[in-house]
LUMZA-326027 format. One line per 5 residues: number of its first residue (from 1); their letters; for each residue x, y, z of N, C-alpha, C. Coordinates in steps of 0.02 Angstrom, whole numbers, plus 50000, padded with zeros to 5 digits. Layout:
! LUMZA-326027
NUM	A	X,Y,Z,X,Y,Z,X,Y,Z  ...
END
This chain:
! LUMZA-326027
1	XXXXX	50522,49309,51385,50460,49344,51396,50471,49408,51437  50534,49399,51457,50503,49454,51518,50575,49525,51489  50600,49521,51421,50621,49551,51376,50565,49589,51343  50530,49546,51316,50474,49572,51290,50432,49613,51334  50400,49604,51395,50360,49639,51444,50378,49712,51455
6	XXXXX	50447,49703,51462,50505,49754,51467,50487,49818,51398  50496,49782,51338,50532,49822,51299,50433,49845,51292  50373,49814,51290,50291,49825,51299,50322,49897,51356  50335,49886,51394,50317,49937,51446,50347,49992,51424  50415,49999,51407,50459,50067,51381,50427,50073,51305
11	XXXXX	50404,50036,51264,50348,50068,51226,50296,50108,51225  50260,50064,51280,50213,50101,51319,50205,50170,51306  50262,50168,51356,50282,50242,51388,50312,50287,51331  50332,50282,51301,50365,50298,51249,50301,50345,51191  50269,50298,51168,50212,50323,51135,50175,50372,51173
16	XXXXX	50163,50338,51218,50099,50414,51275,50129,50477,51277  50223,50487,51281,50237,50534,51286,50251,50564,51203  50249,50537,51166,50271,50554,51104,50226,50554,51021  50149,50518,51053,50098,50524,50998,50062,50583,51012  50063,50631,50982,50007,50684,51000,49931,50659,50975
21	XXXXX	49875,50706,51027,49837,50689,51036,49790,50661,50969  49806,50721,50917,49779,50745,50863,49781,50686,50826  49860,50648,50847,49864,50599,50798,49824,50512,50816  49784,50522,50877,49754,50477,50918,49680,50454,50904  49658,50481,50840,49596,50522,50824,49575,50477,50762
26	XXXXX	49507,50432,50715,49511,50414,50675,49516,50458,50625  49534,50416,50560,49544,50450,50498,49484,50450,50467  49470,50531,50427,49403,50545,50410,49394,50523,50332  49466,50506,50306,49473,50506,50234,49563,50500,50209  49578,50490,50145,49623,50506,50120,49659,50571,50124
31	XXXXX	49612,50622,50157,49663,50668,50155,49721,50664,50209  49701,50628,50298,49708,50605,50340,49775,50568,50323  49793,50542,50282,49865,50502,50252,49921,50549,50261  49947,50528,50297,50034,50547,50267,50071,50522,50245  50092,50552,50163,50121,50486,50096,50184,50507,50111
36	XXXXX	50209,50569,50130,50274,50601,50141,50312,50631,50059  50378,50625,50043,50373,50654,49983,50408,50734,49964  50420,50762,49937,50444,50815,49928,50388,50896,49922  50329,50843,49875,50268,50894,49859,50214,50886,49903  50235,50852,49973,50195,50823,50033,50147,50909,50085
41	XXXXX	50114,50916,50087,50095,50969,50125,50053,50944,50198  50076,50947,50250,50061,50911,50305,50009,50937,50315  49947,50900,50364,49902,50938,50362,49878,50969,50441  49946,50977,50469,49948,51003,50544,50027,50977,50577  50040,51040,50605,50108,51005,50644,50116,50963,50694
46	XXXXX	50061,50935,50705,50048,50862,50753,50068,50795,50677  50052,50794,50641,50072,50767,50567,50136,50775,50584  50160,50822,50558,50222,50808,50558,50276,50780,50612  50243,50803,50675,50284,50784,50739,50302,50709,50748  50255,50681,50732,50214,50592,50733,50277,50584,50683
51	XXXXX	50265,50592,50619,50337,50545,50581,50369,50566,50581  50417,50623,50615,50479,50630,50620,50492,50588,50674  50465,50601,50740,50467,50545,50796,50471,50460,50776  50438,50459,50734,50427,50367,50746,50483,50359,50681  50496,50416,50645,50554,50388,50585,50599,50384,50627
56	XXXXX	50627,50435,50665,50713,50446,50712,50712,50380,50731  50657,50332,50768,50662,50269,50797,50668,50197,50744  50651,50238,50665,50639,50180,50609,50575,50137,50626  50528,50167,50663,50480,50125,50687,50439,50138,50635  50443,50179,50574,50385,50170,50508,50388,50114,50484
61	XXXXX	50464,50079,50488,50470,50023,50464,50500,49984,50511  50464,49951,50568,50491,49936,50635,50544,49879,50615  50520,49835,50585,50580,49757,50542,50618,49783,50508  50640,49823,50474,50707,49839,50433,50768,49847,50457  50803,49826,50431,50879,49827,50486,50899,49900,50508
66	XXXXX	50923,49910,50545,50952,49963,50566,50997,50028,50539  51031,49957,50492,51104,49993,50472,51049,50030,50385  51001,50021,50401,50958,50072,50325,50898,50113,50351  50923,50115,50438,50871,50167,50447,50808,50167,50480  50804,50058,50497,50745,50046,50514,50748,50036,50575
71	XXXXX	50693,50019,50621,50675,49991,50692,50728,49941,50697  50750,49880,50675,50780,49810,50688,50744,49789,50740  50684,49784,50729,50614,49757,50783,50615,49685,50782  50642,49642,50836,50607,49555,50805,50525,49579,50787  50514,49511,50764,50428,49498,50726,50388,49515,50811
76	XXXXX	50412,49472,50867,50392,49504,50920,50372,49543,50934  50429,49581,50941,50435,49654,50961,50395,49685,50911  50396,49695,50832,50350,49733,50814,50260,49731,50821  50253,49660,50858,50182,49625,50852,50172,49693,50908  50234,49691,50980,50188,49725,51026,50184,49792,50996
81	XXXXX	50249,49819,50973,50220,49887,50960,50150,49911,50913  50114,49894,50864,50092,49876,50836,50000,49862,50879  50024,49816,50929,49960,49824,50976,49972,49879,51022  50016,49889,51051,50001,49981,51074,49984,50032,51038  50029,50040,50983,49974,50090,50924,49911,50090,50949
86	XXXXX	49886,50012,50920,49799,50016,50917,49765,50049,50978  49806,50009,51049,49779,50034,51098,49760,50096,51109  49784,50145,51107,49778,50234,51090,49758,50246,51044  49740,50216,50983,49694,50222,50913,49758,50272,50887  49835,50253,50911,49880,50292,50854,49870,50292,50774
91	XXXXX	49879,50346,50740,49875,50326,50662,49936,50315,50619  49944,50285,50587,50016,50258,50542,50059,50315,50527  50109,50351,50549,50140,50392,50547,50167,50397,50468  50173,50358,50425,50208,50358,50358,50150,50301,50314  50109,50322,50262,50087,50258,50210,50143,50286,50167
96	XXXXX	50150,50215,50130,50206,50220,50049,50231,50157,50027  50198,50166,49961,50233,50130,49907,50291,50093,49888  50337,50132,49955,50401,50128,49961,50403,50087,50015  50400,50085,50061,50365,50042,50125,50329,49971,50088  50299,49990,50064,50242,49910,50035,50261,49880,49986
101	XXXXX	50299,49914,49947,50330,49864,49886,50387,49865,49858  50424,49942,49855,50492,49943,49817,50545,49921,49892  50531,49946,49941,50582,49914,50007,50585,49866,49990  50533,49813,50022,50541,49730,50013,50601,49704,49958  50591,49747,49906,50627,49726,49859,50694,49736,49833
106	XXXXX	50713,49827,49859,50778,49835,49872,50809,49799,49934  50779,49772,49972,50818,49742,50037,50847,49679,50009  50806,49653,49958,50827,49587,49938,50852,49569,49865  50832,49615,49842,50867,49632,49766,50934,49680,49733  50932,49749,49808,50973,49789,49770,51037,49783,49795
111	XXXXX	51087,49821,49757,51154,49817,49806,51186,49855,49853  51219,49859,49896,51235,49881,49965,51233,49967,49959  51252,49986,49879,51259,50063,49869,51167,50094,49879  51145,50034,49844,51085,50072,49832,51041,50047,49868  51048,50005,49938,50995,50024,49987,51016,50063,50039
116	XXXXX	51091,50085,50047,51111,50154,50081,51080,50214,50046  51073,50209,49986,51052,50279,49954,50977,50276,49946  50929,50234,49939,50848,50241,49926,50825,50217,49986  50823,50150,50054,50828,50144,50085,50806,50204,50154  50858,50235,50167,50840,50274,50223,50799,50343,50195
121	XXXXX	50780,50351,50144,50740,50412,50118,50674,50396,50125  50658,50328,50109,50591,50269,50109,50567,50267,50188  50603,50279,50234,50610,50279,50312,50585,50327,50341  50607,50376,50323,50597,50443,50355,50548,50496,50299  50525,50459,50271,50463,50491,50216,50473,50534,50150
126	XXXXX	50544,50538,50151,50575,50598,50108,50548,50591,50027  50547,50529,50007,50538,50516,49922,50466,50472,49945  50434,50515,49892,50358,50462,49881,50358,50429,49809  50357,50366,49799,50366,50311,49740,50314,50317,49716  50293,50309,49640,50238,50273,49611,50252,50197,49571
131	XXXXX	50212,50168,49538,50241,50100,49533,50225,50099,49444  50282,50115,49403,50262,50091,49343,50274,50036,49308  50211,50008,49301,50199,49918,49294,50134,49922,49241  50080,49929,49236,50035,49909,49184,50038,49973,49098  50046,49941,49071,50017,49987,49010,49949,49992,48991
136	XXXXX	49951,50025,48924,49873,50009,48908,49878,49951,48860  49913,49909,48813,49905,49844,48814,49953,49786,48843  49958,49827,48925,49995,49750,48964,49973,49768,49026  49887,49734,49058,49890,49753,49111,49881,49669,49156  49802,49641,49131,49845,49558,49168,49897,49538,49131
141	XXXXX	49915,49527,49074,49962,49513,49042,50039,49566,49023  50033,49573,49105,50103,49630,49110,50150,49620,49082  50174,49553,49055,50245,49541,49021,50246,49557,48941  50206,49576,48924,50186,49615,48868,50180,49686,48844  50214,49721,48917,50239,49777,48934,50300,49816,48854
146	XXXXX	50268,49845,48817,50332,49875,48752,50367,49942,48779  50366,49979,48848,50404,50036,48858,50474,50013,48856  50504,50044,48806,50575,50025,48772,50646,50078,48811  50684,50037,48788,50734,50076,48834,50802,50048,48775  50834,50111,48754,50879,50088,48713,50950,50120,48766
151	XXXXX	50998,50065,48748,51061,50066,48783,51119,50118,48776  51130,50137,48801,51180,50229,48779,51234,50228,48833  51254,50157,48830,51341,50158,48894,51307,50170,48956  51321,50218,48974,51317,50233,49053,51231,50260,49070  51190,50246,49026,51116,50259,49031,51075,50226,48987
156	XXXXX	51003,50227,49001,50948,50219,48946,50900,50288,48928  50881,50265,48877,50852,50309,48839,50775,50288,48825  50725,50312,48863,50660,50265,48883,50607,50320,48813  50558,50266,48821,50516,50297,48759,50444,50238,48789  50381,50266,48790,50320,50220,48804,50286,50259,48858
161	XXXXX	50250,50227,48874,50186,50258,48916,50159,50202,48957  50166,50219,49028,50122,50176,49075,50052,50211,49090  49996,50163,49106,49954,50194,49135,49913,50139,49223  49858,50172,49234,49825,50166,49297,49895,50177,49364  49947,50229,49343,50007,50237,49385,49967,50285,49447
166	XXXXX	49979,50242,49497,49931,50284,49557,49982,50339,49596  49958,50394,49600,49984,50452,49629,50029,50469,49588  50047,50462,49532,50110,50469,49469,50111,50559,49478  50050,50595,49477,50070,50693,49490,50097,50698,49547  50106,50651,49592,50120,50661,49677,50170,50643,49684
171	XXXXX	50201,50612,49657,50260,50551,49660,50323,50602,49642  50362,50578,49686,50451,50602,49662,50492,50549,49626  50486,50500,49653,50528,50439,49615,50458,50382,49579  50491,50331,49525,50447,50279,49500,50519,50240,49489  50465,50167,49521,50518,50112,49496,50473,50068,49432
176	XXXXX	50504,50065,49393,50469,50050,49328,50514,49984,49296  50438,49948,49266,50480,49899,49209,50487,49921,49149  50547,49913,49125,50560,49911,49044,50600,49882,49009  50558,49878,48942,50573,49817,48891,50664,49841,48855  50710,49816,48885,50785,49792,48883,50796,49752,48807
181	XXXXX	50751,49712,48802,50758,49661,48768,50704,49631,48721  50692,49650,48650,50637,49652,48619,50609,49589,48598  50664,49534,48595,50675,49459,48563,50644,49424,48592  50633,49426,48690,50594,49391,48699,50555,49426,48750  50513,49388,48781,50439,49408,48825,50452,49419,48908
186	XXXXX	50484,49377,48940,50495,49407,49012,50550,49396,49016  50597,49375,48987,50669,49375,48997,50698,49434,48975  50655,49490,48930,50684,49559,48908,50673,49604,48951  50660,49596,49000,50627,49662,49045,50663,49667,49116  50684,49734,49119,50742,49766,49183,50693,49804,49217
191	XXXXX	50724,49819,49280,50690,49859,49343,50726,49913,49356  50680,49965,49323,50748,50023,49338,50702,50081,49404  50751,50135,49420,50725,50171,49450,50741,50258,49429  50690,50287,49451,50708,50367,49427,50684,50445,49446  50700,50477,49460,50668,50539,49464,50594,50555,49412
196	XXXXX	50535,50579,49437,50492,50604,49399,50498,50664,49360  50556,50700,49381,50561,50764,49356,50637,50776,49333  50631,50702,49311,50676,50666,49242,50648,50713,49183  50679,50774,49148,50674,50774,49055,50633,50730,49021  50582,50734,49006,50549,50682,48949,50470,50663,48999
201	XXXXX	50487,50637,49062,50450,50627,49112,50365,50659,49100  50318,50661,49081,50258,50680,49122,50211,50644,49134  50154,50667,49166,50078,50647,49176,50025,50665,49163  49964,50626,49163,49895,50656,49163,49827,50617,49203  49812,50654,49241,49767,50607,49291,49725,50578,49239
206	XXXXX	49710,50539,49283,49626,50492,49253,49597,50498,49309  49505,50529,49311,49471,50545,49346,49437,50470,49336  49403,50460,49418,49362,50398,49437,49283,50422,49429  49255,50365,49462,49178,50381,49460,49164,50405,49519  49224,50387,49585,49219,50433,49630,49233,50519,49631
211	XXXXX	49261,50544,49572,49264,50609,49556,49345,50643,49581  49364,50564,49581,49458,50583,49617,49507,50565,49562  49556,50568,49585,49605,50571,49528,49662,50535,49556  49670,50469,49567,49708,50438,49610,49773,50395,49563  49734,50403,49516,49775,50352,49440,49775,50414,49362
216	XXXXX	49856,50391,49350,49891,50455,49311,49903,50412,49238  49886,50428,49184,49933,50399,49119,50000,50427,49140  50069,50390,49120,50131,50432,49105,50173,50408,49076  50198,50447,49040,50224,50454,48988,50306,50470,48994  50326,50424,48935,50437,50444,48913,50429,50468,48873
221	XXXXX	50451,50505,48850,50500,50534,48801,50552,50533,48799  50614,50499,48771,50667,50511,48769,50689,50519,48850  50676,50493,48887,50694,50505,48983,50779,50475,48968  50793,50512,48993,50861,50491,49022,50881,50464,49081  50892,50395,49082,50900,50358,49175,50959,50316,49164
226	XXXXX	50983,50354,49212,51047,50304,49235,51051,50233,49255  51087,50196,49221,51106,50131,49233,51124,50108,49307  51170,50165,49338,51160,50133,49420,51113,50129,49453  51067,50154,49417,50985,50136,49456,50954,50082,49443  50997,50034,49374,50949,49976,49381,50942,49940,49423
231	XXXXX	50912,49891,49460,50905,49839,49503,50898,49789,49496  50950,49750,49516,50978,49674,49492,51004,49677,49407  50987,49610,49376,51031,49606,49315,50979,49628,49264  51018,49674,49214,50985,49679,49170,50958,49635,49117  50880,49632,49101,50847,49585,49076,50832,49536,49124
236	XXXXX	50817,49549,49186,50807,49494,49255,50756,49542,49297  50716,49576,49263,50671,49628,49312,50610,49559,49307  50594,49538,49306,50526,49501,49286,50524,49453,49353  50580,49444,49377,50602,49404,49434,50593,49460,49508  50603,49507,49476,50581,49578,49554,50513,49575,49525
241	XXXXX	50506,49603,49475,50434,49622,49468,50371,49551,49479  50378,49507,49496,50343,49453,49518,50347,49450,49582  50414,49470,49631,50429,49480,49707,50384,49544,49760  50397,49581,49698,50377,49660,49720,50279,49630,49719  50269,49608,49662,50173,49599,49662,50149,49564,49723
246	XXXXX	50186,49519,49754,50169,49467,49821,50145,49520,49857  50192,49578,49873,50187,49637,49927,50146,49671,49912  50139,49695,49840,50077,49728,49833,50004,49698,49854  49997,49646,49821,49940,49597,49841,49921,49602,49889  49969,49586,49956,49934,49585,50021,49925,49612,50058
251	XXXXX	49955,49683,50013,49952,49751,50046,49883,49794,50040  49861,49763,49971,49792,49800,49966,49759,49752,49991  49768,49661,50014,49725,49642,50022,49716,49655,50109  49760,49691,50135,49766,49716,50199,49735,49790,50196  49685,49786,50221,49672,49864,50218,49638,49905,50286
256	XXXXX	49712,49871,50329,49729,49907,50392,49671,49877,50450  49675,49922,50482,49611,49908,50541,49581,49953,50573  49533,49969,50515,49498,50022,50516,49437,50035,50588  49408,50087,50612,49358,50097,50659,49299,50030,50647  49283,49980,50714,49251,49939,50711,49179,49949,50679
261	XXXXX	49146,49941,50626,49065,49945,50602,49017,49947,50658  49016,49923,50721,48990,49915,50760,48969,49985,50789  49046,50020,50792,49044,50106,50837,49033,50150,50791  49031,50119,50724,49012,50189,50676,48923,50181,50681  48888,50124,50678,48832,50110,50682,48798,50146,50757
266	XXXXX	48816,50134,50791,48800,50157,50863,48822,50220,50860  48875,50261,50829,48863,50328,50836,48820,50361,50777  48777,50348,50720,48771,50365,50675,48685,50351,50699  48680,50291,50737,48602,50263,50720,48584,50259,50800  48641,50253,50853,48609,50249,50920,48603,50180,50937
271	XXXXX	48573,50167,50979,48548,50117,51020,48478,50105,51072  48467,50024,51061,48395,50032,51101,48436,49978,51165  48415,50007,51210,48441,49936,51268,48515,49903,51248  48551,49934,51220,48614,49923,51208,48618,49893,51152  48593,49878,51102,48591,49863,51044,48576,49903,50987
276	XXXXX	48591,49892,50934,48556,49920,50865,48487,49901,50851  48465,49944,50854,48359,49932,50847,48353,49879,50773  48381,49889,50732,48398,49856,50666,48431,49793,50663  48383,49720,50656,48392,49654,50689,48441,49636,50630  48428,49648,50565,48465,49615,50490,48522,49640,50500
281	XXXXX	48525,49723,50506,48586,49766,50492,48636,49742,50562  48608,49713,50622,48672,49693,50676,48693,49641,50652  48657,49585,50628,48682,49528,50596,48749,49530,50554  48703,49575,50502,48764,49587,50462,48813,49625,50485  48823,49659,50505,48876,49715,50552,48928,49639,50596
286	XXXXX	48881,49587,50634,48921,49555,50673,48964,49497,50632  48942,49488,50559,48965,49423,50524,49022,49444,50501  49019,49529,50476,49067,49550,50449,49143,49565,50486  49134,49595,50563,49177,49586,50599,49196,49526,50613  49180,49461,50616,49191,49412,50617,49238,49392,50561
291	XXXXX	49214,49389,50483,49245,49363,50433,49335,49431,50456  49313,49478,50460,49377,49551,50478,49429,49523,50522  49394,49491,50583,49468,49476,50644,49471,49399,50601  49461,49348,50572,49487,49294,50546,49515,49311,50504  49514,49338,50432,49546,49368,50400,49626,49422,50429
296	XXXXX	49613,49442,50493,49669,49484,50512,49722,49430,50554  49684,49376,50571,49730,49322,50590,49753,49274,50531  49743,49276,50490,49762,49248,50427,49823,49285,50400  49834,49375,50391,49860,49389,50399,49916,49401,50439  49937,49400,50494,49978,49391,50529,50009,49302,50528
301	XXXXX	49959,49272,50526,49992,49230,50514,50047,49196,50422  50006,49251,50386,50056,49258,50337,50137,49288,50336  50101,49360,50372,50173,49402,50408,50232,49356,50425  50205,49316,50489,50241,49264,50518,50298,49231,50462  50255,49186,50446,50280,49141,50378,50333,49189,50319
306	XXXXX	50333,49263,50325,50345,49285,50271,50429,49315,50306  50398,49322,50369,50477,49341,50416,50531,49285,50415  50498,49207,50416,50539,49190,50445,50562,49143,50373  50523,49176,50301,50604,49168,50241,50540,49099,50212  50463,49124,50225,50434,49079,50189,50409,49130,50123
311	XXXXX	50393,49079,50061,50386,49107,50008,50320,49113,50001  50276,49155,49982,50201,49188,49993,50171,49174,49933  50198,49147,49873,50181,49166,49807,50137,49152,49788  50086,49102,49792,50030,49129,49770,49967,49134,49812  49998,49148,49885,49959,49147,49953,49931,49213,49952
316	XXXXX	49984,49252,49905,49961,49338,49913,49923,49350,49856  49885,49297,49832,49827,49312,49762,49764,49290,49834  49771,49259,49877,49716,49244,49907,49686,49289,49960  49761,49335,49974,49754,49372,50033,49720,49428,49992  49743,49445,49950,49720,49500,49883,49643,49498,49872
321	XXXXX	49622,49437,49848,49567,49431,49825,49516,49432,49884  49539,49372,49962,49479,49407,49977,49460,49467,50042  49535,49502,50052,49560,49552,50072,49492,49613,49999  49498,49600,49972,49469,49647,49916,49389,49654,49910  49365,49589,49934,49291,49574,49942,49265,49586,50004
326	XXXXX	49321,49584,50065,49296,49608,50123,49282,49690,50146  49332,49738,50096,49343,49782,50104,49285,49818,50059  49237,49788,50011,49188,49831,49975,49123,49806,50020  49139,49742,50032,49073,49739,50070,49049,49791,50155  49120,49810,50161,49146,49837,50218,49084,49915,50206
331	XXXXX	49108,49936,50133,49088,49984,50127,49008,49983,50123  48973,49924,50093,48912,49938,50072,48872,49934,50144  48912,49911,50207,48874,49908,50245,48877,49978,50294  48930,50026,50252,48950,50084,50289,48884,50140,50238  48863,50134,50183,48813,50144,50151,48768,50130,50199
336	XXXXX	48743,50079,50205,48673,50061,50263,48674,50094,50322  48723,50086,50348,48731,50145,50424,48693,50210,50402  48737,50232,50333,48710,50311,50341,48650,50319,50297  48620,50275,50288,48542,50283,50230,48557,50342,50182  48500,50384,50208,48503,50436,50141,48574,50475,50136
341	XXXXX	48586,50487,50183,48653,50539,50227,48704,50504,50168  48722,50433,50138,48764,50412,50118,48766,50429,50034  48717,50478,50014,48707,50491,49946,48737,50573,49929  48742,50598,49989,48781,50678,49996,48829,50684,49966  48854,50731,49904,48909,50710,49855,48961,50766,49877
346	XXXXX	48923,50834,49917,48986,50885,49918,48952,50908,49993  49020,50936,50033,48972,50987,50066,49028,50951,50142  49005,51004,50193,49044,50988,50279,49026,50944,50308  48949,50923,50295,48909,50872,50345,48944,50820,50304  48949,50811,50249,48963,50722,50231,49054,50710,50225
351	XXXXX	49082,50787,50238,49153,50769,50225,49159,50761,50138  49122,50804,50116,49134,50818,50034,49115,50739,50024  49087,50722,50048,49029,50642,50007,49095,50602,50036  49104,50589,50077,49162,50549,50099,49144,50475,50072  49063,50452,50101,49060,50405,50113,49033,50349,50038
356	XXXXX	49016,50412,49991,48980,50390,49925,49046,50371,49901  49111,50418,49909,49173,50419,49841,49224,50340,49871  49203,50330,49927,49241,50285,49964,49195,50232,49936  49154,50233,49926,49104,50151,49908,49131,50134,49819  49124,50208,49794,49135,50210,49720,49216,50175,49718
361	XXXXX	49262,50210,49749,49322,50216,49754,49320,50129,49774  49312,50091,49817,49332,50011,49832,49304,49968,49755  49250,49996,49713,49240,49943,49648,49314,49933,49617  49352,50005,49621,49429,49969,49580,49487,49939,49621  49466,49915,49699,49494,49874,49728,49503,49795,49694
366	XXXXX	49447,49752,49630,49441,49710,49615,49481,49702,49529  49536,49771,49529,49551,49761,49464,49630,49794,49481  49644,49833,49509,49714,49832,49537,49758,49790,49537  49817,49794,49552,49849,49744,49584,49821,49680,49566  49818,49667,49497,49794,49613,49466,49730,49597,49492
371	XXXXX	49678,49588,49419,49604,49592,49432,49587,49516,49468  49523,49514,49502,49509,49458,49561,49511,49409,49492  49470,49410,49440,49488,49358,49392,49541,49325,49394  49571,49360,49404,49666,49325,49365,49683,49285,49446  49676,49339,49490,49689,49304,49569,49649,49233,49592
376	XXXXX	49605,49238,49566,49547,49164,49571,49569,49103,49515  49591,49115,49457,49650,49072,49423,49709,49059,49454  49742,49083,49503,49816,49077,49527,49785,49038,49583  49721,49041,49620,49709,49007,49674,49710,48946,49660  49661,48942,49599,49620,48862,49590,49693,48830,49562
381	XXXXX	49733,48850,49547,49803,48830,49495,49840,48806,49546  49891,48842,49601,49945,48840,49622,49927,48817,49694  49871,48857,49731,49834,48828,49804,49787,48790,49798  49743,48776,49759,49710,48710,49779,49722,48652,49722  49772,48643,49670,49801,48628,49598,49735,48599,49564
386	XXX	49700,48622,49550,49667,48611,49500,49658,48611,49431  49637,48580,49390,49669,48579,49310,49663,48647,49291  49698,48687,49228,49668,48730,49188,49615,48713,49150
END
């Protein structure tokens, strides 16, 4: 304990002198993210200061071993750093794709060349990933995936089209499944990886009902990708690509720890005698923080379990699903705070409709990362075994 107190205090100190203020501040929106990346445009040199600082320490990824760049944080040690952040309302110096789903998986899938080489780029923000996994006829039924890849010695030769690929115009690298093997159904399919601005390579957004463009069709032609980029054995991707979804799952079904409902209500609507004048809307405001910190202890206590080499598999359809229901209801009650104010579609006062495109934007929280349907079958199946 008194290791820990220790290493709390030179944290401490550490952060106060090294988070700028700017970065101490809540986030107003997505633009507020730093994905990192090549085509990354910071949006102030307090941005940038923040993840160069906390990368040099590997503290974007405080648990990753050392020798690839990361913190080598025990689960401890990252719990405290983690609650000091919050303490100062620090903001996540690095989000990525790379961080939430292809790491996990090169740490445990790839080989020693190629988590020295993708590894420490994933660290220090340099490559931003997109994830190509659904088509347009394989999206719950992903193993039905036909992007083909014919064999040419020392490469493949890719041909097919993924779509709902999120950030795919933004993205420098994609780790993608493809069909290896036409004979059979998940035993044909490899995990490769590649440059976006691979020959053959392009995109095309798909606009939402929020009026954003967060999800890309994209498209092979004839791509040329090297074989030392596959990961693990070829015709054995179906075995990552089932590893890599756990992380995704509980990554969206984690969706951080955002400004309490309570202080957006009280700065938006005020107070009578220290309360919200509005008897239904505190109710609901207080049930919801409630279901939020049980749910965030659920999580951690998954974390836990997941550090110490327990298998999550179909724990992260639960964290998913109702990680996914907490986070829209989150919003409709961020709607009620701002009444009419919450219908403003463009403009300075609402933050270009921040709060309408964010309500629109959480409906495709329930179809992502495998739709709640399919997640509510894996529950009743594998966690509580109930017949089909």
């Amino acid at each position: 304990m008194s290791d820990l107190e220790a290493f709390r205090t030179e944290t401490r100190a550490w952060l106060e002198e090294n988070c700028p203020q700017s970065m101490r501040t809540p986030m107003k929106g997505e633009a507020d993210f730093c994905w990192g990346g090549r085509k990354f445009k910071f949006q102030s040199e307090d941005q940038k200061k923040w993840l160069e600082r906390m990368a040099t320490r590997g503290w974007t990824v405080p648990t990753w071993p050392k020798e690839y760049g990361g913190g080598g944080l025990s689960k401890d040690e990252a719990k405290i750093l983690a609650t000091e952040m919050k303490r100062i309302g620090a903001r996540p110096p690095l989000v990525s794709f790379g961080i939430w789903m292809l790491g996990p998986a090169l740490l445990k899938f790839g080989t020693e060349e190629q988590k020295k080489e993708f590894i420490p780029p994933i660290v220090r923000g340099e490559i931003r990933w997109c994830q190509g996994y659904s088509e347009p006829n394989a999206g719950s039924d992903l193993a039905a995936l036909a992007t083909k890849a014919v064999d040419h010695g020392d490469h493949y030769i890719i041909n097919g089209q993924k779509i709902w690929t999120s950030y795919a115009d933004k993205a420098d690298w994609i780790f993608c499944l493809i069909r290896t093997d036409a004979t059979v159904k998940h035993d044909g399919i490899s995990f490769v990886l590649f440059d976006m601005e691979t020959p053959g390579v392009s995109t095309k957004p798909i606009k939402l009902i929020s009026g954003y463009s967060p999800f890309c069709e994209t498209f092979f032609d004839d791509a040329k990708v090297l074989k030392k980029n596959l990961i693990g054995e070829e015709n054995k991707g179906w075995t990552i690509a089932k590893y890599l979804l756990t992380h995704e799952r509980s990554n969206i079904g984690d969706m951080g720890t955002p400004t309490p409902l309570n202080m957006l209500a009280k700065d938006k609507l005020g107070t009578k005698d220290g309360e919200l004048p509005d008897t239904m809307l505190r109710h609901q405001i207080a049930e919801h923080e409630i279901d939020a910190a049980c749910f965030l202890f659920t999580l951690e206590r998954a974390k836990d379990a997941a550090k110490a080499g327990g298998d999550q598999g179909a724990f992260s359809s639960l964290l998913k699903g109702y990680g996914t229901e907490l986070n829209k209801d989150r919003h409709e009650l961020i709607v009620k705070v701002n009444g009419s104010d919450a219908f403003e579609w463009e403009g300075q006062f609402s933050n270009n409709g921040e709060v309408a495109r964010s309500w629109l934007r959480t409906k495709g929280n329930s179809i992502e990362g495998g739709t709640t349907e399919v997640q509510l079958n894996i529950i009743s199946k594998r966690i509580l075994g109930l017949p089909s």
